[in-house]
Every structure is written in C-alpha cells, then in structure tokens.
C-alpha positions, -999 to 999 in steps of 0.1 A, spaced: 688 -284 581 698 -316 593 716 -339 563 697 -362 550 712 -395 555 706 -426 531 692 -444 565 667 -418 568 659 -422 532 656 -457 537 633 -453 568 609 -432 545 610 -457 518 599 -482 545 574 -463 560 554 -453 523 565 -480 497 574 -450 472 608 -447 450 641 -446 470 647 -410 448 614 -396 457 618 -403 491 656 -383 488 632 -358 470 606 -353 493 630 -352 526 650 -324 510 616 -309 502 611 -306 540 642 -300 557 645 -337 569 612 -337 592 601 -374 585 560 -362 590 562 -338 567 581 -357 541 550 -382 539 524 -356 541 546 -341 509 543 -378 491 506 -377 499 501 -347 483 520 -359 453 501 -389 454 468 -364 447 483 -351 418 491 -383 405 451 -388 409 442 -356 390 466 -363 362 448 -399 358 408 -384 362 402 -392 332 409 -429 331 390 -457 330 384 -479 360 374 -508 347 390 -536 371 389 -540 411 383 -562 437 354 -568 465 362 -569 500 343 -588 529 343 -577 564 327 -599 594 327 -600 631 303 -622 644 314 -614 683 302 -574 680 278 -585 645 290 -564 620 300 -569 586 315 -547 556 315 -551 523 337 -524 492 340 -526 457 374 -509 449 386 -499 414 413 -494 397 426 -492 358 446 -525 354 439 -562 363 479 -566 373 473 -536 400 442 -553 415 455 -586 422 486 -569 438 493 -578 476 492 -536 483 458 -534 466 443 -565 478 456 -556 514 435 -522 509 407 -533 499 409 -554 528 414 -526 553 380 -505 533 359 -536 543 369 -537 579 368 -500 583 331 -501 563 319 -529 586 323 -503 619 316 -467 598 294 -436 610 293 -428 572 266 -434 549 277 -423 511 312 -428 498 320 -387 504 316 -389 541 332 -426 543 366 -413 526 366 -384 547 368 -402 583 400 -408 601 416 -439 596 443 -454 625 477 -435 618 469 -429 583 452 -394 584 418 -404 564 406 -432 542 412 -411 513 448 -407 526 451 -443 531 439 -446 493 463 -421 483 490 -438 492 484 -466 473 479 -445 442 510 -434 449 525 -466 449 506 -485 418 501 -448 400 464 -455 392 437 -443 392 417 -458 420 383 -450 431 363 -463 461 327 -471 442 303 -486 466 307 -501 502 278 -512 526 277 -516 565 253 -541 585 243 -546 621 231 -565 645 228 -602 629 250 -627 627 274 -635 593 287 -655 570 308 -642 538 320 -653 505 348 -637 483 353 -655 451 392 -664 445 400 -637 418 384 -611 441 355 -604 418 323 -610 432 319 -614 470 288 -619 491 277 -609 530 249 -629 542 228 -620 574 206 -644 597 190 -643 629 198 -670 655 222 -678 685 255 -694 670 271 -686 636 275 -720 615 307 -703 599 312 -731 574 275 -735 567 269 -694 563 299 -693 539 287 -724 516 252 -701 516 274 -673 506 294 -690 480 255 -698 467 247 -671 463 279 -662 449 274 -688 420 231 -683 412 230 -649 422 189 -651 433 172 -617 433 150 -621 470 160 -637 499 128 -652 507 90 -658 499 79 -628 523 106 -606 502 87 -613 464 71 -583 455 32 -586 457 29 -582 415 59 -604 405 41 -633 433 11 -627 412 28 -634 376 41 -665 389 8 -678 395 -8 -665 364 21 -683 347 13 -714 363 -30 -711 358 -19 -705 321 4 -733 323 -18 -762 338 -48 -748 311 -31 -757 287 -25 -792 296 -52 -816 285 -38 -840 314 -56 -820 336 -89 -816 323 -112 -836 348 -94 -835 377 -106 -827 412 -105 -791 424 -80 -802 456 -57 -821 435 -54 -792 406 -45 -771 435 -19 -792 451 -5 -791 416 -8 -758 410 11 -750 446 42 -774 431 45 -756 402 46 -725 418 71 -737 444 94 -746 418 92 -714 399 98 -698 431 134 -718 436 142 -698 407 141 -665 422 142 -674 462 172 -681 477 154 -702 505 136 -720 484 168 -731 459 185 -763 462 218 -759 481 249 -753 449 272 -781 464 245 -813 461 271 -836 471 277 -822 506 241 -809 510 218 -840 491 181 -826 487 188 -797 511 173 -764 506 191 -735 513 159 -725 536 162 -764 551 197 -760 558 199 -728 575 166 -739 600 187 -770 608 214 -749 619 189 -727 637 193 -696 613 168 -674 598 182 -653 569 173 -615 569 193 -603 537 225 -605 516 243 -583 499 260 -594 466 292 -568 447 307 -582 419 327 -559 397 316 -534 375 281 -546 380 257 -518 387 244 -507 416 205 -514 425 
C-alpha cells in the first residue's frame, strides 16, 4: 500500500470539502486509491443521513432553471434543518445545480429524479450526499418540476424562499419584462393565470356575487338593461384582477403606469401558458 502523503490528503480534501482527518481516515480505509476514498466518504455521508431521519426540515431554498435557446426551465425546492446551512454558498450552489439538472430531466417523481446520473458525480442523490456530508444535515430534495417547449422568464426572491417560472408563447423572450412578471407573481401570488384557466363554478360565484351586489344598491334601480350590464361586466372584471394574473395590475406601478400584466405581455408579443410558484414549506397542490 502506497503511503499516504499529506499532499494526497490534501488533494482529497480539495476534491470533497470534508475534514482534513477524515480524508487521512478514509485514504487509509482504501489503501490510497483516491476513487475509492470518495466513494468511502459518500457512503459515510449516507450514514450521516440515517442518523439525522428523524429531523426536521424545516428551512431550504428554491431554485430556478431557464434556457430560453433549447426552452426549458427547472424549478426544486430543497430542504434542510437550519437557516445558516441554507444560505450557505455549498447549499445554494446545489440547489442551483438540482434546478438546472430538473430543467433537462427524463424523471418524473423525486425517486426516479435522485436516481439519474449526474456529470462526474455518480447520481443526484450522490451529488446531495456530499453536501450532507459537508453541512451534516439532513437534506431532502421535496419537489422539483420540468417544462418544455415555451419561452421563460424566472424570479428567485433574494433570501431564496419563494421563486417563480413563468411560461409564454411568442418569438423573443423579453427577459426583463418576463422576470418583472415573475417577481409579480412572486409578491400576489394569483391562483389562475388567466380568464380561460377559472374554473367554470368559481366564474359562476363571481357573477352571482356581483348580481347580489348591484341588487342591493338602490342606485341602480331604474336603470336601462344595457347599462346595468356594462356595470355588471366592470365589477366582474375587477373581481377577476383579484384572482387572474392577466387581468392584475402590473406590482411595480411606477415602471408599468395602468399596465396590465395581460397588456404588458401582448405589447411584448407574449401569451402566458402557466407559472409555477415554490416557496418554502408551502404545500404542494
């Protein structure tokens, strides 16, 4: 067995981030073969994962994935037990990979997603793994989601929290535009992206809302049928801004006066399809 030389220590401590004497440790373990002494740290890192199971993990971070050139996008919420560990540059720089890796995945449910290969890093779960072995927490992949075919604009909130993909038909991707949209629905959080997308029974109780609404107001006993209905159409349109993202008012007023999020994207010659919204610990729909 070849000695095990404070360089080659040093080269393992490069290569996995882990304790100088665990890296002595797991070279001895392995008779100096450099492979094997980070397949043995990644093993250790498991065990670290089974001794913490039973932790809570209650903090995290979302990543956001885009390529408007092939149109994909990616979008993880990763968790882990401490607030310090998530705003670390190893964690962050993780969660970053898991979004890129989401945005061009076969998988479809977290199992088959943390079981792919990952570029010199054996699987994702391995990539995760060696994280945990870094940090030593418990740190769970809890949701991702993959789209195609449109193009993007994304929104990641600056403490990492809550992050948003948004999707649109159209030719050229107003990056700035998509991620003021994004950071909109960031902020207001609207549950449809547009009228067609309002289920046909909570469409309905909007307008009985309204009927009951303008029967009840003595102002509009008397008037003509055409101009009740006009009124009737305004009041529905702005109970509809309340729950239609197209229909809102763009969040930053100064930089888009009177400008519907709807208005804005048509100017720019974008349709939106969907977006998808993570913020932490919120539950999944």
């Amino acid at each position: 067995m070849p000695a095990i030389t404070p360089q080659m220590v040093k080269q393992l401590r490069d290569r996995t981030d882990q304790p100088m004497g665990l890296c002595k440790q797991a070279l001895d373990e392995t008779g100096g073969d450099m492979e094997k002494a980070i397949d043995w740290l990644r093993e250790r890192s498991k065990g670290v994962t089974a001794k913490r199971e039973g932790n809570e993990t209650a903090e995290g971070r979302i990543g956001v994935y885009y390529d408007n050139t092939a149109k994909v996008a990616g979008i993880v919420e990763m968790r882990c037990e401490s607030a310090p560990s998530a705003k670390s540059e190893r964690f962050i720089a993780l969660v970053n990979d898991l979004a890129k890796h989401a945005a061009h995945t076969a998988a479809w449910d977290v199992a088959s997603f943390l079981a792919e290969p990952f570029a010199g890093k054996g699987t994702v779960q391995d990539l995760i793994n060696d994280v945990i072995g870094v940090i030593r927490e418990k740190m769970v992949l809890h949701r991702f989601e993959k789209l195609t075919g449109h193009l993007y604009g994304g929104y990641l909130h600056h403490d990492g929290t809550v992050g948003v993909i948004v999707a649109c038909t159209g030719t050229t991707p107003n990056e700035e535009l998509l991620r003021d949209v994004a950071a909109h629905i960031a902020a207001l959080n609207p549950p449809y992206t547009t009228i067609a997308d309002v289920p046909a029974e909570v469409m309905e109780k909007e307008k009985t809302l309204v009927k009951a609404e303008m029967d009840a107001d003595p102002k509009n006993a008397g008037k003509p049928a055409n101009i009740l209905e006009k009124v009737a159409e305004g009041k529905l349109r702005t109970k509809l801004a309340e729950i239609v993202l197209t229909e809102q008012q763009m969040a930053n007023e100064m930089k888009y006066p009177k400008t519907t999020v709807g208005a804005a994207l048509k100017k720019a010659g974008l349709e939106p399809v969907k977006f998808i919204r993570f913020k932490v610990g919120a539950v999944n729909l």
